[in-house]
N, C-alpha and C positions, 0 to 999 in steps of 0.2 A: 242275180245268178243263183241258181241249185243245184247243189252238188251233196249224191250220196256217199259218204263214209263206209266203209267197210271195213270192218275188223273185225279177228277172233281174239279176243280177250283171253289173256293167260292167266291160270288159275291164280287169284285173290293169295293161296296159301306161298305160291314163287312169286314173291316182287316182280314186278316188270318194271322198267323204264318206259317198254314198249306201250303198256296200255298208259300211261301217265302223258307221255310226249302226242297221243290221238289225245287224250283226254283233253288237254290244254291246246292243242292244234285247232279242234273244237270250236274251244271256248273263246278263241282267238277270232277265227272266221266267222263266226257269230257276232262278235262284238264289229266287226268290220262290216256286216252287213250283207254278208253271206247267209242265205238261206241252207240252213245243211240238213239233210235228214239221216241221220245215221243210220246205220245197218249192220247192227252188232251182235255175236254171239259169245258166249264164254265158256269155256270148258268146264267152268264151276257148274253147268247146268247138267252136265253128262251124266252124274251119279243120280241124277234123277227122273233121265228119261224112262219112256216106257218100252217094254221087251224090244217090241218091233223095232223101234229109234235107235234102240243099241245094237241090234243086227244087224242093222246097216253102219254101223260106225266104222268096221274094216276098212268098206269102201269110200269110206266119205271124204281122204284126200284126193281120192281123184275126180269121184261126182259127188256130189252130195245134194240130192233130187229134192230135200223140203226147203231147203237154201236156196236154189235156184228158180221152186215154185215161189217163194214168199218173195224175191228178187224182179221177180217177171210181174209178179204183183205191184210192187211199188213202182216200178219205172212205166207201169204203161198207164199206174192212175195219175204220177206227180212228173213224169217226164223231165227229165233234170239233167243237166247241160255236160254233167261230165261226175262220172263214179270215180270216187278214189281210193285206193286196195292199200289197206298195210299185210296183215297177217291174216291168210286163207286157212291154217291149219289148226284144229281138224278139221270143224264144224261147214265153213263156208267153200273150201274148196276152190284151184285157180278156173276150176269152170264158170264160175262167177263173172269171169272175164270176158268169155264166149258168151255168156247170158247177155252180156250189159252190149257186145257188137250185134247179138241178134235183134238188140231194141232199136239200134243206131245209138247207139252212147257209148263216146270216147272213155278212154282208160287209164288213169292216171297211177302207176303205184310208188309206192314208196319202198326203199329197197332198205331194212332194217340188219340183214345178215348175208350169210353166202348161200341160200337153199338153193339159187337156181341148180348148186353142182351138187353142193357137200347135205347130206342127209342133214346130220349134227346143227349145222348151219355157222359154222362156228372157225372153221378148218384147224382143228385142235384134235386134237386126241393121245391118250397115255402120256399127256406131259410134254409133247412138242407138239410144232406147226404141222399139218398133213395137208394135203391136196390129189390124196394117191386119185379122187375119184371124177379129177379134171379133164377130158377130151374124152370120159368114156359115155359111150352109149348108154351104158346103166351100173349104175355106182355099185356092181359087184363089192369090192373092198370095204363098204361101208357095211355090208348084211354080213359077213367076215366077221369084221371089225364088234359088231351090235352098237351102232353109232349112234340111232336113232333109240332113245329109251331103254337102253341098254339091251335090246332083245332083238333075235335076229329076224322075228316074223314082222315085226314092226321096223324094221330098216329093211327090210324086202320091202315092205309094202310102200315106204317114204320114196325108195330107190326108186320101186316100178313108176310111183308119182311124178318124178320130178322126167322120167323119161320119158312120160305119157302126152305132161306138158310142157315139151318144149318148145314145140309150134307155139303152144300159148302164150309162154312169157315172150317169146318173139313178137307177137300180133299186139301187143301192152303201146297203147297211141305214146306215152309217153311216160320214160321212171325218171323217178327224183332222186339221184343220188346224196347219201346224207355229205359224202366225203369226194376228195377226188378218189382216194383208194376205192371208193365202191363205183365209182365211175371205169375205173379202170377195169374194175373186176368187170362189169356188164358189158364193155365193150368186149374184152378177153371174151366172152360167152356171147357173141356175134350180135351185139346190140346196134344200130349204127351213130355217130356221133349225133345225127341230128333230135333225135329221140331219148336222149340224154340228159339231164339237165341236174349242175350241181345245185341244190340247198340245203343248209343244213339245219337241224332244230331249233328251236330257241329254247332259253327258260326267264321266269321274268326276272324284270331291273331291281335288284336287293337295294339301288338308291347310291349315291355318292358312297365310294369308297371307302373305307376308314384307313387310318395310317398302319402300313403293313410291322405285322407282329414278329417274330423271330423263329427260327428251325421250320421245322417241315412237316406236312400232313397227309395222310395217306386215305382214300374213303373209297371205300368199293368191297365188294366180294372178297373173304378171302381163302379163297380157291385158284391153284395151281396155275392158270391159264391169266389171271387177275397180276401174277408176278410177288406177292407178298412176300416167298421165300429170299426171293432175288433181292425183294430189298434190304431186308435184314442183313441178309451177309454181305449187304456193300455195305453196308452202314457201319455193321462190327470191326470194317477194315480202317475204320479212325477211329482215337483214342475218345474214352468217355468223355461227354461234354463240349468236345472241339468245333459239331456243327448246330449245339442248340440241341432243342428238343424235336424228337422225331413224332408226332400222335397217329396212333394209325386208329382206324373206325371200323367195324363193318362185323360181319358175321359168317362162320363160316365154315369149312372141313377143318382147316388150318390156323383157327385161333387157338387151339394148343402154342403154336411153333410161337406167335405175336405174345401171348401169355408167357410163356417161358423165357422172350427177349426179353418184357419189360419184368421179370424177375429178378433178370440175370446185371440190368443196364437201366440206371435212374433217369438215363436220356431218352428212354421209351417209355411213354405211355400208350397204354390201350385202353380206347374210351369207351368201345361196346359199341353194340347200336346205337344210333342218333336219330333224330328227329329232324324234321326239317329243321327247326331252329340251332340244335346243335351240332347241324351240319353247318349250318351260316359262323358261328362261335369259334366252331373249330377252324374253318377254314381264316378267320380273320384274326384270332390268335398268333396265326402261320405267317411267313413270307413267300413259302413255295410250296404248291400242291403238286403230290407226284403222282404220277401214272406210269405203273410199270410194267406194263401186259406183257404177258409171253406169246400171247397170241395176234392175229390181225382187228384188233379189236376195232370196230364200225365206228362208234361215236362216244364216247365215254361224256356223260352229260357233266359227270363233274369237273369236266377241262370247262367247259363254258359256264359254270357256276364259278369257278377261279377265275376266269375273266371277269367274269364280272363283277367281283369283289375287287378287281383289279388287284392279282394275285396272280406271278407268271408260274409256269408250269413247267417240269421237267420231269418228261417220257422217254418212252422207248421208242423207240423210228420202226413203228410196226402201225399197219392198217391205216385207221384217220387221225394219230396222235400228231405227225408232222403239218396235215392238214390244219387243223385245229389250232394249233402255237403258232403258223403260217411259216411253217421250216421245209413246204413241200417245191418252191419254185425259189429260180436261183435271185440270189441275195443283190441288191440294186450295188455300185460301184464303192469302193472305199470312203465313209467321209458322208453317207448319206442313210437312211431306211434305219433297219435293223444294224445293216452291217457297223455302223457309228457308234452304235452300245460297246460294241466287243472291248477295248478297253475300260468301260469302265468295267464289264464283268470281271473280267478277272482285274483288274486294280493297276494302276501304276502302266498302265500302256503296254503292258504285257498282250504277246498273239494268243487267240483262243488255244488252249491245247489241243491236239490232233485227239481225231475220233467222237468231237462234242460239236453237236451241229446246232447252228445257234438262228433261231426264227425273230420272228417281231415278236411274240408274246412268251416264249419261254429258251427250251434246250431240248434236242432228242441227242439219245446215245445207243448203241447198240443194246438188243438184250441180252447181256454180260456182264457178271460183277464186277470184274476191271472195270467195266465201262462206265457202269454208273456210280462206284465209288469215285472215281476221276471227275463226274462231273458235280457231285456234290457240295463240293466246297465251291467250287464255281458258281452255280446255282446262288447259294448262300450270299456270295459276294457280289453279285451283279442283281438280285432281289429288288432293290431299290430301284436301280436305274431302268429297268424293265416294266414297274409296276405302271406306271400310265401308259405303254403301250398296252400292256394286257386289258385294260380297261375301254379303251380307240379299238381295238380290234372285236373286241365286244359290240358297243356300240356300234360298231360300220358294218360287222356280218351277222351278228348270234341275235341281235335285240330282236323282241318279238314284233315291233312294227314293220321293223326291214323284212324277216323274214315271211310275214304273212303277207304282205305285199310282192313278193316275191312267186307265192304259192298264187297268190290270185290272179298273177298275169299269166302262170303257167296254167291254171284254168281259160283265165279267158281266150287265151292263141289257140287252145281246142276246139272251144264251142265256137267259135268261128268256123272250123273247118267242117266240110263236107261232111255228114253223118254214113256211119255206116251202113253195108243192107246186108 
């Protein structure tokens, strides 16, 4: 089987996840015995194009004509069974798409964020969830707003994109939703179920578990929509020391506010950037990794690096965090599944407390300080009895054999089918 990759690489200097997860997707399908020929650009290359290149950049989310030459190029020398799209923007553009029907090659993408609707891609903005730019023709509110790069010529120009191809991501043979939440979003945006298909990333196996360590760890961005604030002030609503140590990780507008907690409070530390290896350290020090987004957030990679340390998780009931813990479908009968833990979470056969929704692999709670200081101690005390389910849910969705196997039947039920003309 041959299958072209396509992605626009996010500048080197902003982390991606995005380019990491193609990156090892990659490396996966190759190892499986996929022939892949990738088809990549980077926005790191822009500062170095020539005049003309960059005069065309305006337009180049919606065509982008040396993309779609170099494109027509590879598919009609290596013909290959099915293209797979993560990130079109800028450089490759959703014409890509049309490119690859005009050869007869199916179209596979991967749905990383919200762009079909929301410029941003994100449905965040000043601090709360937005969706103002949902059922409209053209995402007016967002050129308003300056959603896109914070500039209104360039959220004109995303707006005009996304209304230009709409027909296109409609015409897409088949998206990969990472979550059911983004499953749900592409239906909401006229997708039809059959053209759907949930999978979500993997990362690799860190290896047998170690015995789970005590308090809690927080690793991500910390920025506004990340939730960092939130957690802090659920945190501060218990007395010092009473839930262990809190570590939080990461970099960002709002490492002031995490610097000034762990000044303030010995039960916090703040570890800075990490490393992959001191991402592995911290998280197994921990009993429970949290994720507190404020927003709809897609796939948070660090819920499935806690799994897989067999480490449960306690989030927010926003985007794919329910998914992820497997808190999104209802709970099997009393006495069996998940539902069987809930005593011992909270201890002594005590019912869950109202408003803490309790999955196979972790907790979701509203995004609200009540909410997640309530669930906290909870969290804390049901650690144990969670942690080999967090690790089984690993293993049966997130491992990279499952999921590559997964990817590849959803190639192959393509290349089966009728080629386009």
């Amino acid at each position: 089987m041959r299958i072209v990759v396509a992605h626009n690489r996010y500048r080197e200097a902003q982390p991606s996840g995005e380019n990491t997860i193609v990156d090892s997707e990659i490396a996966q399908l190759t190892a499986a015995g996929v022939e892949v020929l990738p088809f990549i650009r980077s926005s790191d290359e822009i500062p170095s194009m020539s005049k003309a290149a960059k005069a065309l950049l305006p337009i180049s989310p919606i065509w982008a004509p040396r993309a779609q030459h170099d494109l027509s190029r590879l598919l009609t020398e290596h013909r290959p069974d099915v293209l797979h799209l993560h990130n079109p923007y800028p450089l490759l553009s959703p014409w890509v798409v049309r490119t690859a029907h005009r050869h007869g090659v199916p179209v596979v993408q991967t749905v990383h964020n919200y762009r079909q609707v929301c410029s941003s891609g994100i449905y965040f903005r000043d601090g709360v969830i937005c969706q103002d730019c949902k059922g409209r023709a053209l995402g007016v509110p967002a050129i308003r707003h300056r959603c896109y790069r914070d500039s209104a010529a360039q959220s004109a120009l995303m707006a005009t994109t996304l209304a230009v191809h709409r027909g296109t991501w409609r015409s897409v043979d088949r998206y990969v939703a990472l979550t059911s939440a983004i499953a749900d979003h592409l239906r909401d945006y006229g997708i039809p179920d059959e053209r759907v298909v949930v999978k979500p990333n993997s990362v690799p196996d860190p290896g047998r578990p170690t015995p789970i360590g005590d308090g809690f760890v927080y690793l991500a961005r910390l920025s506004p929509e990340k939730g960092v604030d939130l957690l802090l002030n659920a945190w501060r609503q218990h007395p010092v020391g009473a839930l262990g140590t809190l570590r939080v990780a990461g970099d960002g507008e709002l490492r002031p506010l995490v610097e000034a907690a762990a000044a303030e409070r010995p039960d916090v530390v703040y570890l800075g950037q990490l490393d992959r290896a001191g991402v592995r350290a911290a998280v197994e020090a921990s009993a429970v990794v949290i994720a507190a987004s404020m927003w709809h957030d897609v796939l948070p990679t660090v819920i499935i690096e806690a799994l897989a340390s067999g480490r449960p998780v306690l989030g927010t009931a926003l985007g794919g965090i329910p998914y992820l813990v497997g808190a999104d479908a209802p709970h099997e009968p009393a006495g069996t599944g998940p539902a069987a833990v809930a005593s011992a979470v909270v201890g002594g056969g005590s019912p869950m407390p109202a408003g803490i929704g309790l999955g196979e692999a972790g907790w979701v709670v509203a995004p609200e300080v009540a909410a997640l200081a309530a669930a906290l101690p909870v969290a804390r005390a049901g650690a144990a009895g969670l942690a080999p389910a967090a690790r089984a849910r690993y293993e049966r969705t997130f491992h990279p054999d499952v999921v590559t196997k997964q990817l590849i039947d959803i190639y192959a039920g393509l290349a089966r089918t009728p080629n386009h003309v």
